[in-house]
C-alpha positions as CSV (number, residue, x, y, z in Angstrom):
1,X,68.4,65.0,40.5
2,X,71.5,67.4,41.7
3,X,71.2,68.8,44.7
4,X,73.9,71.6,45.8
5,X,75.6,72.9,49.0
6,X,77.8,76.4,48.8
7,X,81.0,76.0,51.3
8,X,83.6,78.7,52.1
9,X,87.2,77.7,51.6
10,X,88.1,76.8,54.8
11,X,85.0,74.6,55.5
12,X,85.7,73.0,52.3
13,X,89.3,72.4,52.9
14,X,88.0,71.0,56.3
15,X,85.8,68.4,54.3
16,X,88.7,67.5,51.8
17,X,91.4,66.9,54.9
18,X,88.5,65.1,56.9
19,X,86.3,63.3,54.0
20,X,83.2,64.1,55.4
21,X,81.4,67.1,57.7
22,X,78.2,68.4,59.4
23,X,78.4,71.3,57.5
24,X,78.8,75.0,58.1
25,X,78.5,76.5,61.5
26,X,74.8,77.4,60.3
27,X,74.0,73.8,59.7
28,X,75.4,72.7,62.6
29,X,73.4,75.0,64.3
30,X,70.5,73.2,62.4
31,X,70.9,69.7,63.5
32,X,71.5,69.1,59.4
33,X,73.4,70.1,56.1
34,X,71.2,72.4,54.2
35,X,71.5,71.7,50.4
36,X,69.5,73.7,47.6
37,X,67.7,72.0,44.4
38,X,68.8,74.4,41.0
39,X,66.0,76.5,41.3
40,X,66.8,77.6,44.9
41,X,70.9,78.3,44.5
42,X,71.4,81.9,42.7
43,X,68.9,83.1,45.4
44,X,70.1,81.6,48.3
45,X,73.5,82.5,47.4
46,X,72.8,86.3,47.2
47,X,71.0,86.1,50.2
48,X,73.5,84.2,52.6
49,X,76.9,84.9,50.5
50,X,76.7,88.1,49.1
51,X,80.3,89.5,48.3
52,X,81.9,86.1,50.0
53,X,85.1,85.2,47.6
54,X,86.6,81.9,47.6
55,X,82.9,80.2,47.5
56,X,82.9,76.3,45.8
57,X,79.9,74.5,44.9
58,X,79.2,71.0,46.0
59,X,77.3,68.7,43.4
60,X,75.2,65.6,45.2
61,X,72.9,63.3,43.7
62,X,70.0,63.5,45.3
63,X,68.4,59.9,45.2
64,X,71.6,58.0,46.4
65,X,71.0,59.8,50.1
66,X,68.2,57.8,50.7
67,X,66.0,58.1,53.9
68,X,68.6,60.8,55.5
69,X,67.9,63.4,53.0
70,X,64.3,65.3,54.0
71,X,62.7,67.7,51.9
72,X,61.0,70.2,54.5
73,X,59.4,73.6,54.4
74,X,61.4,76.6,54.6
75,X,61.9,79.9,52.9
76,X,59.0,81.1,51.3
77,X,57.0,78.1,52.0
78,X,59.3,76.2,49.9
79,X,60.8,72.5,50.0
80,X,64.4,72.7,50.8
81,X,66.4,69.3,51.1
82,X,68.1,68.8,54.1
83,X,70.3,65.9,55.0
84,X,70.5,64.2,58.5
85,X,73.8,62.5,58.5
86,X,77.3,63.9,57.7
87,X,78.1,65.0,54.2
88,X,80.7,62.1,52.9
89,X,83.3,62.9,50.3
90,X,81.7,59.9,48.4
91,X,78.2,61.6,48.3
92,X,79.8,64.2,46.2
93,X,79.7,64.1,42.2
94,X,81.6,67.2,41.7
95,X,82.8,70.4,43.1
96,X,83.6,73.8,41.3
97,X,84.6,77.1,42.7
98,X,82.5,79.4,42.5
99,X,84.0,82.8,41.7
100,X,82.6,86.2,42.3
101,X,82.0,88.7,38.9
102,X,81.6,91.5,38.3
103,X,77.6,90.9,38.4
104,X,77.6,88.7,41.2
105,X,79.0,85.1,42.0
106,X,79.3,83.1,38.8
107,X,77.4,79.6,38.4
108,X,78.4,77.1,36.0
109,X,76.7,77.1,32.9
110,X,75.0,74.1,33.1
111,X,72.9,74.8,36.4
């Protein structure tokens, strides 16, 4: 199962240059890198990155996380995943931009 994270350009340019992170200033507030499952992404988007341009959306394969990856209760009583490590560039199994429309930011077809 694909999990996702949303990063702004300069937090993922910091993850490219570095090859891993602890997230965005939110989830390092957190004590962990909040991810979303497919389900929870259009929504979570419009509610933390409404209007944000130059957004790209991290793919990670959920089971391969192992013990550091916690599904816990959150938004709307909810299980989010949440991962207690740093985010590794090898965790990732893709990564799109993520324009903004017209309409809104534009997911990949697929999701």
């Amino acid at each position: 199962m694909l999990i996702y994270k949303i990063f702004r350009a300069d937090e993922q340019a910091a993850f490219e240059a570095a090859g891993e992170t602890l997230g965005a200033p939110i989830d390092i507030q957190d004590g962990f890198v909040h991810f979303y499952a497919a389900d929870q992404l259009k929504e979570t988007c419009a509610k933390y990155f409404a209007g944000a341009e130059g957004l790209f959306l991290l793919a990670v394969e959920a089971d391969t996380l192992g013990d550091d990856l916690k599904w816990e209760v959150s938004r709307g009583g909810a299980l989010f995943p949440h991962l207690f490590r740093p985010l590794k560039a090898s965790d990732v199994v893709w990564t799109k931009p993520l324009p903004l429309g017209p309409n809104g930011h534009e997911f990949p077809d697929d999701l």
